[in-house]
N, C-alpha and C positions, 0 to 999 in steps of 0.2 A: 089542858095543855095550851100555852099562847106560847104566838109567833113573833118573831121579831122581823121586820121589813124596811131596807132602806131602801129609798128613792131619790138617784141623783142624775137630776139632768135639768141642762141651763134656764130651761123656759117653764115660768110662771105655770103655765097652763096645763103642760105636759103634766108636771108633777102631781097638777091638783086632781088631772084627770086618773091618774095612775094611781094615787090612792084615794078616789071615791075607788076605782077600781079593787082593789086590792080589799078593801075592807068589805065589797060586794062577795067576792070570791070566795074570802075566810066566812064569812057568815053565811052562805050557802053552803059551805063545808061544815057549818057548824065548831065550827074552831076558831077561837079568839086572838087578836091580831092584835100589835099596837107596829104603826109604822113612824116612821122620822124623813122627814125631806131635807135633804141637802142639793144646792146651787151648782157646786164647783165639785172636781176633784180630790182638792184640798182641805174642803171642810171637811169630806167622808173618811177620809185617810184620818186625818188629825184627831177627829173622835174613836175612829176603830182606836187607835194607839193610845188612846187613854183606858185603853183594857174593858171594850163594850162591844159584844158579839153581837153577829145578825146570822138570822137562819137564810132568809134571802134579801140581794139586792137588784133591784132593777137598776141598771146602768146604762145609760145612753154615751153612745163612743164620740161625739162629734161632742166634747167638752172644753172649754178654753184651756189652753196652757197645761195641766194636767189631764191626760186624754182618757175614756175608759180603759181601753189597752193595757197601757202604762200604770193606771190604776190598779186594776185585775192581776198585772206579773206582779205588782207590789203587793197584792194579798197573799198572792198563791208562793211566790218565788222568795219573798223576803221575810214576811209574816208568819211564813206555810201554813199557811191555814186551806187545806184540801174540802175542809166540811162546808162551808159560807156556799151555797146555790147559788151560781149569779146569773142574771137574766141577761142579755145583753138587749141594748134596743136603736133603734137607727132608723131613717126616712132614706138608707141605704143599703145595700146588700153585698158591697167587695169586700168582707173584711174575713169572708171564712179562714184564710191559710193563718192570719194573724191572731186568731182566735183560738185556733187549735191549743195553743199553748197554753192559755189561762182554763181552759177546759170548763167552756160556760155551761150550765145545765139547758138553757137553749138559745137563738136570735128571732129577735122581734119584729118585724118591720112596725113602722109609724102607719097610721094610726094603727094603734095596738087594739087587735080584737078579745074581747072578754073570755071568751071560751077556748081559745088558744090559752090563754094567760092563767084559766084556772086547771087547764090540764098541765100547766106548768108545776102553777102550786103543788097539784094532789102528786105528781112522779117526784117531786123535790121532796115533800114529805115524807113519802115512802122510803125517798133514799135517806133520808136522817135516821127516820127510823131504822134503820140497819145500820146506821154509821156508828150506832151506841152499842151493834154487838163485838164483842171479846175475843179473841184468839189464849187460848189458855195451853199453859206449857211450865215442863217442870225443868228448871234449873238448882242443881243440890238438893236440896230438901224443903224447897220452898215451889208453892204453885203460884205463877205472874198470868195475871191476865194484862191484855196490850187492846186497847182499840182499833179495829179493823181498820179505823180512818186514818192512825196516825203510823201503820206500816207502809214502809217505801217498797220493800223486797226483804223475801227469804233467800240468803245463798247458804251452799250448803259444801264443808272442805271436809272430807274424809266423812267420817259419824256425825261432827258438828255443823248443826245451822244454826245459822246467823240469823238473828231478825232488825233488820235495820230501819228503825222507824225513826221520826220526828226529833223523838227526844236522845235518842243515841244504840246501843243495840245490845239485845240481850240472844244468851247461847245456851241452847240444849242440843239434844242427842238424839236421833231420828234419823228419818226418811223423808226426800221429798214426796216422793210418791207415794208416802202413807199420810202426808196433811193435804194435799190439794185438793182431793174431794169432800173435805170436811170446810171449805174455804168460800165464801162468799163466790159469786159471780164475777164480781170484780178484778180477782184473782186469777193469773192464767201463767202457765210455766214458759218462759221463750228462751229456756237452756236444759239442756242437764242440770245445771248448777244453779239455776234462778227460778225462781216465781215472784212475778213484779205487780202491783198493784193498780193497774188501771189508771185508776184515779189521780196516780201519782207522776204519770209521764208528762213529761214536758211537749216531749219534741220526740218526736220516730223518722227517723232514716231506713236505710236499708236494711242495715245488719247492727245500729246501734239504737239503743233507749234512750233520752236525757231524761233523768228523774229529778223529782223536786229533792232540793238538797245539793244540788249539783254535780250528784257522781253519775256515770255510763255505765248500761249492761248489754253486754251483744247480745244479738240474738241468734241462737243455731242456727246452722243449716234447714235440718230439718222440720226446725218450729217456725221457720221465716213468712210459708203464705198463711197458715194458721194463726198466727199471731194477729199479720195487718189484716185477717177477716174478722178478727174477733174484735180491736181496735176499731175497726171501722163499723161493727155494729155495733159497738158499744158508744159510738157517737152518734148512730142514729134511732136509738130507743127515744 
């Protein structure tokens, strides 16, 4: 199995240090690695869109003119691309609220220590590897399997749920409360009517979701402090 790794941030050094780094980490993993350095924002952006995936990116937020930020909601929010690990890294530490929403796999402070960075790697890994397992369901007479990574939310109107992923939304005939235990971690009910994917929230308020794709799901009453505990641990694994 090889990795793919991008590294984008403005300084010579950083980069180079990042992947001697980075190739240290995969070879002590015993996993094969090829990485790509980019300068700017704009080179990283420009090749992803020539249709060239990365499993993770180290991204440093103090970038010129295109900022990692800025960057990051253009993956997640325009791209959607939920699966890409993105490291964040900085010689600064204010940027948690803004980050919330690109939903990085961790922040770095500068200088970046190795063992921090490879326990980056091996939870990143982990979580791809479960991003390739399947949600299977039968619509007519046909069995669809759907990637866990690319559902937004199950909602569910009378007998029929809804699965509204990425690519648009497919309906069978069920229970919420008979798929949710059968459902990744990731996965947590904050309706009657909803089970929303984690990985897929933008933005949490009080009683609303913003998911990627840009549609809202409330959240119950009664699923309200269950919800921001389980959101809230699920940002600090």
């Amino acid at each position: 199995m090889s990795y793919r790794v991008a590294i984008c941030d403005d300084e010579v050094y950083t980069c180079s240090q990042l992947e001697e780094m980075t190739e240290k980490c995969f070879s002590r993993l015993a996993l094969r690695v090829t990485t790509d350095v980019f300068y700017s924002g704009e080179s990283l952006i420009n090749y992803i869109n020539q249709n060239n995936e990365y499993d993770f990116i180290l991204l440093d937020i103090e970038l010129y003119e295109l900022n990692g930020v800025e960057l990051g909601k253009i993956i997640r929010d325009i791209n959607h691309d939920m699966r890409t690990q993105i490291i964040y890294i900085s010689s600064k530490t204010m940027y948690a609220m803004e980050l919330f929403q690109v939903q990085p796999l961790d922040f770095l402070v500068k200088p970046v220590d190795e063992e921090l960075l490879k326990k980056d790697f091996m939870r990143g890994i982990s979580i791809l590897g479960k991003l390739h397992e399947e949600f299977e369901c039968h619509t007519g007479q046909k069995t669809v399997y759907i990637p866990y990574n690319r559902i937004i939310y199950f909602t569910i109107k009378g007998r029929q749920i809804d699965v509204v992923t990425t690519d648009g939304t497919t309906s069978f005939y069920g229970k919420l409360g008979e798929i949710i235990s059968s459902l990744p971690e990731c996965f947590i009910q904050v309706h009657k009517s909803y089970i929303v994917n984690i990985n897929m929230i933008t933005e949490c308020t009080y009683d609303v979701l913003h998911m990627a794709g840009g549609e809202n799901v409330m959240i119950g009453r009664t699923y309200r402090e269950e919800v921001k505990r389980k959101i809230f641990d699920r940002r600090m694994e």
